[in-house]
C-alpha positions as CSV (number, residue, x, y, z in Angstrom):
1,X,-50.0,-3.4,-8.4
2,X,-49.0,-6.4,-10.1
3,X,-45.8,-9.0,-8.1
4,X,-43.4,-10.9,-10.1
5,X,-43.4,-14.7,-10.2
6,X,-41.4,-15.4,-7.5
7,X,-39.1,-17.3,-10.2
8,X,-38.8,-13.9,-11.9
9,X,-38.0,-12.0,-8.6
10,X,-34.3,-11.4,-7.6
11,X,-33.5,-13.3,-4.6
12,X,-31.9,-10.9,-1.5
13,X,-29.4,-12.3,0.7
14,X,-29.5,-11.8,4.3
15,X,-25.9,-11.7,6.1
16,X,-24.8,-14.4,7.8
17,X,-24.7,-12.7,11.1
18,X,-24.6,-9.1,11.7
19,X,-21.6,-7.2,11.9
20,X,-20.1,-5.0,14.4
21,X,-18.7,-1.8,13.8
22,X,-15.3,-3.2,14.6
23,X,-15.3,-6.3,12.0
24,X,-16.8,-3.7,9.5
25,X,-14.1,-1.0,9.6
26,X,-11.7,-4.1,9.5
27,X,-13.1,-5.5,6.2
28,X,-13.7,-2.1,4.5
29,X,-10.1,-1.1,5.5
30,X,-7.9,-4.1,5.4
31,X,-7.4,-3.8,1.4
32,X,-7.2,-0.3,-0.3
33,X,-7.5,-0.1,-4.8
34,X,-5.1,2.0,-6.4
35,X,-7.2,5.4,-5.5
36,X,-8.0,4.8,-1.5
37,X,-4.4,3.5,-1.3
38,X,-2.7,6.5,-3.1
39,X,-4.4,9.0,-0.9
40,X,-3.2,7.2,2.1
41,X,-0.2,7.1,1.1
42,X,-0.2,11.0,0.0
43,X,0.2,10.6,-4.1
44,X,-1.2,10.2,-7.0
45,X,-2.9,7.0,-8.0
46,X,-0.8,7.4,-11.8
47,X,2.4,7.2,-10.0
48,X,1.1,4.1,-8.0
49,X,0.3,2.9,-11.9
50,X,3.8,3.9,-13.2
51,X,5.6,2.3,-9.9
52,X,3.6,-1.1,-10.6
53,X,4.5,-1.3,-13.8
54,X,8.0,-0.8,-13.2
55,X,8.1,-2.9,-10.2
56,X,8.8,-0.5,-7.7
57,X,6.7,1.0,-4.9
58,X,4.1,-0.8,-2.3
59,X,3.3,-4.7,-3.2
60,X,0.3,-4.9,-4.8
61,X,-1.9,-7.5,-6.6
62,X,-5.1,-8.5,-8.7
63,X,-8.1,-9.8,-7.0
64,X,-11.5,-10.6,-7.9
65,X,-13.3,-11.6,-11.5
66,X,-11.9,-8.3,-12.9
67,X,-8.4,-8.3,-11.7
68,X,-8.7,-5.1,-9.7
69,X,-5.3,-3.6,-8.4
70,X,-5.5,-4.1,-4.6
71,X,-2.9,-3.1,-1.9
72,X,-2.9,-4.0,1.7
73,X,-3.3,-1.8,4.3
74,X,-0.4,-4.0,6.0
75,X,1.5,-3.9,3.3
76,X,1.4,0.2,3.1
77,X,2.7,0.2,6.4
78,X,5.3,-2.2,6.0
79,X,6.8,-0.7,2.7
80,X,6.7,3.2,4.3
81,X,9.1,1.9,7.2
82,X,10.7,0.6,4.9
83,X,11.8,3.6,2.9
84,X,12.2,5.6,6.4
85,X,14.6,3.0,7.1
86,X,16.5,2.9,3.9
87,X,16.5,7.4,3.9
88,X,20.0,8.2,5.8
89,X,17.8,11.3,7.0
90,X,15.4,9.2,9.2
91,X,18.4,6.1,10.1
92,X,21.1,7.8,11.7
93,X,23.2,4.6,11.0
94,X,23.1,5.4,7.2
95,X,24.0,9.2,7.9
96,X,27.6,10.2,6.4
97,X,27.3,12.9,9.0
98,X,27.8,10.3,11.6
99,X,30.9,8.9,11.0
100,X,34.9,9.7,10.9
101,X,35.8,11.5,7.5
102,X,37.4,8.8,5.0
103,X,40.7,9.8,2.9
104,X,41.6,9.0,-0.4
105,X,44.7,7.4,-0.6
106,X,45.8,9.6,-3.5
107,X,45.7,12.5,-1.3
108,X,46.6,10.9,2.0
109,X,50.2,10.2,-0.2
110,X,50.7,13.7,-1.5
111,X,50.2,15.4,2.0
């Protein structure tokens, strides 16, 4: 069997130093594309697309040499308390079930 010139060879990079299974899970789950983050969150990666375009939804942003949608796993987290905390259903402080009936003051007058 015939080798290559080593000039025509492609050269292999060894890793820096090996990592552990905690660093690993931490860089392979720290940022989620539009698919990995759309199951997370339990829909469908075109209504991530629709919500970015209208500038709604999770943050999100472009990295690497072909602009990839990326969302952090952080940032997931972050925006779903957010919307538990803005839903009058999961903040009792926002519940109109809370607090003392208001009355109009056209019918307050005619009473």
């Amino acid at each position: 069997m015939a080798v290559a010139p080593r000039s025509m060879q492609k050269p292999t990079l060894a890793p820096l130093s090996a990592p552990t299974p905690d660093t690993a899970v931490v860089v392979r789950t720290a940022f989620l594309n539009v698919r990995d983050a759309a199951e997370y969150l339990g829909l469908s990666p075109h209504t991530l697309y629709v919500w970015r375009h209208r500038r709604q939804g999770p943050p999100s942003f472009r990295m690497g040499p072909r602009g990839r949608v990326m969302y952090r796993l952080e940032a997931l987290d972050a925006w779903v308390r957010e919307q538990e905390q803005a839903d009058s259903r999961s903040n009792t402080e926002l519940s109109p079930l809370g607090g003392t009936p208001q009355v109009h003051a056209d019918y307050a007058s005619t009473a």
